[in-house]
C-alpha positions in Angstrom: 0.0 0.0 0.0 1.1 3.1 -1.2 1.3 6.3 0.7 -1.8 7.9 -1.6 -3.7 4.4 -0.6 -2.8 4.5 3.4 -4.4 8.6 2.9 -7.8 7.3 1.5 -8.0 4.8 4.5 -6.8 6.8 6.9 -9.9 9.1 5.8 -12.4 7.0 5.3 -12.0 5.8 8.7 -11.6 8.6 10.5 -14.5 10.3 7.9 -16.7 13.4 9.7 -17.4 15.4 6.9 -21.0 16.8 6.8 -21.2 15.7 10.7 -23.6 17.9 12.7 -21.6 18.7 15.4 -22.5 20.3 18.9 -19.4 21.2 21.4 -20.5 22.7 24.4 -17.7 24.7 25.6 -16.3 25.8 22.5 -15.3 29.1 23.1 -11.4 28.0 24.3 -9.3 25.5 26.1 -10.3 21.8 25.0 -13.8 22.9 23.9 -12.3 25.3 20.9 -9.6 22.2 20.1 -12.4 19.5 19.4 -14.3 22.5 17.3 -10.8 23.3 15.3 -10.0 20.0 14.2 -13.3 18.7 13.5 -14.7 22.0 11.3 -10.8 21.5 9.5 -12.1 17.9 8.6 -15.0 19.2 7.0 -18.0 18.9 10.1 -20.8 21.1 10.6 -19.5 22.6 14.0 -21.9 24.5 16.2 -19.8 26.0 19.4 -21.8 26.8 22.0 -20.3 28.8 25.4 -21.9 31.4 27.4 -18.9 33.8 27.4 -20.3 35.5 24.2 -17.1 37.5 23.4 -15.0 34.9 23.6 -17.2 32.5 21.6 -17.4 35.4 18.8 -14.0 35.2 18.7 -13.0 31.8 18.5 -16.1 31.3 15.6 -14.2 33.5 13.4 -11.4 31.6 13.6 -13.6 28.1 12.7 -15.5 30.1 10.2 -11.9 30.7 8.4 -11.7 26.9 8.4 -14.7 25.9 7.4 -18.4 25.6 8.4 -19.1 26.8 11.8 -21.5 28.4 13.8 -21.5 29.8 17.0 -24.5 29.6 19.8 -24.5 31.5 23.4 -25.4 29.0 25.7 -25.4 28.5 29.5 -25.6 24.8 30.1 -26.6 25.1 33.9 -30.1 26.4 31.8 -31.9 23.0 31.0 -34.2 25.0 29.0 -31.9 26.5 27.3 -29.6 23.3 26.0 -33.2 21.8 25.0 -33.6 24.8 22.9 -30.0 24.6 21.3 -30.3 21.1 20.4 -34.0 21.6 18.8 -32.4 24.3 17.1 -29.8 22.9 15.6 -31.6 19.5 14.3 -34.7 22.1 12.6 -31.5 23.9 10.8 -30.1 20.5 9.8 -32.5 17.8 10.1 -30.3 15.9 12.3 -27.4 15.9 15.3 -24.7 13.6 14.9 -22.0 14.1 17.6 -22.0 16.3 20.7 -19.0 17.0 22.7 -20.8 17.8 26.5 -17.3 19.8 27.2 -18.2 23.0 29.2 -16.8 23.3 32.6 -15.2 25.8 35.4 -13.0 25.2 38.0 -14.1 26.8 41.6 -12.0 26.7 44.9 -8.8 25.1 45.9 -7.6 21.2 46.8 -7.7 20.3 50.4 -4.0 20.7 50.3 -5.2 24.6 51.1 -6.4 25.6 54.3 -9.6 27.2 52.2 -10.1 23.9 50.3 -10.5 21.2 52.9 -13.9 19.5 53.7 -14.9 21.9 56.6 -13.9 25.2 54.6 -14.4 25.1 50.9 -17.0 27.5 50.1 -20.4 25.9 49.2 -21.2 28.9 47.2 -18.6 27.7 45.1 -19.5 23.9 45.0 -23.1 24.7 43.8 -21.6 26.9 41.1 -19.3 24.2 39.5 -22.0 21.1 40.0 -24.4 23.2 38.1 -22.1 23.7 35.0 -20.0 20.4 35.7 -22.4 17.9 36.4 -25.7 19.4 35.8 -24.7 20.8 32.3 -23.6 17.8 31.6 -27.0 15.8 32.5 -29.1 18.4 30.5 -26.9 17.9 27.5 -27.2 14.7 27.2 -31.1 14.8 27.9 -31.6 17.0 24.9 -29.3 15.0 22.4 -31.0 11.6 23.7 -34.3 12.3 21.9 -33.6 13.8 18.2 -30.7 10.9 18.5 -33.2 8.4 19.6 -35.1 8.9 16.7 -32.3 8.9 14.3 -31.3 5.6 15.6 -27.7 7.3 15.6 -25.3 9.3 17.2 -22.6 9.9 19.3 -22.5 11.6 22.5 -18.9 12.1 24.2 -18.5 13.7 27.8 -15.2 15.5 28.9 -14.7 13.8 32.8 -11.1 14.2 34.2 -8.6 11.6 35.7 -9.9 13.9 38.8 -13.2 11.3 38.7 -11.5 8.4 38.7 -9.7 9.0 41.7 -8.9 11.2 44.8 -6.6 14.2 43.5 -5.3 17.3 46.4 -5.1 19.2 43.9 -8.5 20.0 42.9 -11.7 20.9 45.1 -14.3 18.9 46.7 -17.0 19.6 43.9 -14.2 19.1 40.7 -13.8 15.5 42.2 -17.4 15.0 42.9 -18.6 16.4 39.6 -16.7 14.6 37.8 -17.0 11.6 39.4 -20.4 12.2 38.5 -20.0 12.3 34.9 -18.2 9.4 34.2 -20.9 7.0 36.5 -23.8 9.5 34.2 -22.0 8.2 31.3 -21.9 4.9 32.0 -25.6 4.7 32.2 -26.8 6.8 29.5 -24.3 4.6 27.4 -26.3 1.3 28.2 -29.5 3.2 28.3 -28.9 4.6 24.8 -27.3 1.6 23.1 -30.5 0.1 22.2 -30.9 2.7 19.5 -27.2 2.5 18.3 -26.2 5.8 20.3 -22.7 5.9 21.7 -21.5 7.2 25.0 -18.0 7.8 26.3 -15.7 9.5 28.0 -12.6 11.4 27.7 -10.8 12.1 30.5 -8.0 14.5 30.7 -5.1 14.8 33.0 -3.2 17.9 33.9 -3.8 20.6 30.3 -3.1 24.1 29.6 -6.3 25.9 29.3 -7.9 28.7 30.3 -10.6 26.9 32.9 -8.6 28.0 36.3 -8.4 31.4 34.8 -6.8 33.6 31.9 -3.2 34.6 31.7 0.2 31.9 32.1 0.4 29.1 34.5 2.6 30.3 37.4 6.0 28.8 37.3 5.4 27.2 40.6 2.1 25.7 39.8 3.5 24.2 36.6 6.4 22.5 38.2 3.8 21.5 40.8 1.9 19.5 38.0 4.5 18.7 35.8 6.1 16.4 38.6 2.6 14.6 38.7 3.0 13.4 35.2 5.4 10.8 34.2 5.7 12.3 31.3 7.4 14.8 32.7 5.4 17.9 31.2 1.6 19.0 31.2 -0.4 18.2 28.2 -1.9 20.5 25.5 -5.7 21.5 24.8 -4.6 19.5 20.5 -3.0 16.7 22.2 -6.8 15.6 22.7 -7.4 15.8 18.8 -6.9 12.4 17.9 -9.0 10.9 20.6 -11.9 13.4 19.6 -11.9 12.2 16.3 -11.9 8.5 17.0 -15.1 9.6 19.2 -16.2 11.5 16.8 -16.2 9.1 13.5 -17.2 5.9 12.6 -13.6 4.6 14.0 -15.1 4.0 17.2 -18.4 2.5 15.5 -18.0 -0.8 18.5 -16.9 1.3 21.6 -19.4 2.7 24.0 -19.7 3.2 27.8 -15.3 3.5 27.7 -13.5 5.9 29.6 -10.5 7.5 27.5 -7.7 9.2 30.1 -5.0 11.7 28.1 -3.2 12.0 30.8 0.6 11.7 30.6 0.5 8.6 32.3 -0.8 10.4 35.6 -3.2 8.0 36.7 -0.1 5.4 37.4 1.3 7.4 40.2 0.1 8.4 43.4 -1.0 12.0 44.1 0.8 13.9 47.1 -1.4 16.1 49.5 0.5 19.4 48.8 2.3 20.8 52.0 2.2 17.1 53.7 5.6 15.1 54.2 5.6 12.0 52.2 
């Protein structure tokens, strides 16, 4: 097989073009990733965030790739995701992937005297379930139906090798939350197989984005996660292109209800409580 044959598999396999696309999150960070790669492979992408500027922003840049649309969108709504989805499928008839991606981060790790279990702020933990976990359960309430009847679909959540494990560096409701997701996951994915809708997971380890706030990563905080990873580095929001795609394409026709870590290898090390002696 030549090289010019090996291309034609490669893109037939991996094949998303005319895809109806949702990414939920899509305004930066891992959100805008899964958008860029997927409108550059010739999807319909429709990025949804609620930080309107920013999503304005980063659709111009998808538009200049291909077809993309942009939706403001606050996932904690449940009325509001219904009306996105039923939106999108009377524009084009059908929704064929969504990306449930949006999240914040809120508080500190209990390796901070304002992050352990009697002093994180609960103001704060309501804030992130309701984008984190409950964004997550209304998107994939409104993309069960249209993909119900469709007898199609695929459906991927963005978890974090926070939920698969105990992790000082993070907050009570990160853990929690994602936790969350991944066991939500699970069931919609044997609820949904029945009508040949896929469910899984990705679940990222320490990567650069924007969710803990805009601006660099201090020094110190990098080192701090670098030396979790046996990698040796932190990942970046395109090292989670290929996995997207697989998700995203008929690749990954046989795989539902899996959990997918990019993590550097993270998850086979333990986690040290910051400021405790090992």
């Amino acid at each position: 097989m030549d090289r010019t044959d090996a291309g034609d598999v490669l893109s037939d396999l991996f094949d998303v073009r005319d895809l109806v696309v949702l990414v939920t999150g899509g305004a930066s960070g891992l959100g805008l990733a899964i958008a860029r790669v997927l409108t550059e492979c010739g999807a319909v992408v429709v990025a949804a965030d609620r930080d309107a500027g920013r999503l304005a922003t980063a659709c111009a840049e998808l538009s200049a790739l291909g077809r993309a649309e942009q939706a403001v969108t606050d996932v904690s709504d449940p009325g509001a995701v219904t009306a996105l989805v039923d939106g999108i499928v009377a524009a084009h008839g059908r929704i064929d992937v969504v990306f449930a991606n949006a999240g914040i981060a809120k508080g500190s790790g209990p390796g901070d005297p304002a992050g352990q279990l009697d002093t994180f702020d609960l103001a704060d933990w309501h804030e992130l379930v309701d984008v984190n976990l409950h964004g997550v359960v209304h998107t994939l309430r409104a993309a069960a139906a249209p993909m119900k009847k469709q007898r199609s679909g695929s459906i991927v959540v963005t978890a974090s090798t926070a939920g698969l494990r105990q992790d000082p560096f993070v907050s009570y409701s990160y853990v929690v939350a994602k936790a969350g997701v991944l066991n939500l996951m699970r069931q919609a994915a044997l609820d949904l197989a029945r009508w040949q809708v896929r469910v899984n997971a990705i679940a990222p380890g320490p990567i650069r984005t924007n969710i803990g706030g805009d601006g660099p990563i201090p020094p110190a905080v990098q080192a701090q996660w670098d030396a979790t990873v046996p990698l040796g580095r932190m990942g970046d929001a395109h090292e989670v292109r290929g996995l997207a795609m697989l998700l995203a394409s008929g690749a990954s026709s046989f795989m539902t209800g899996g959990v997918y870590p990019v993590d550097g290898g993270q998850l086979l090390q333990s986690l040290p409580l910051p400021g405790v002696p090992q």
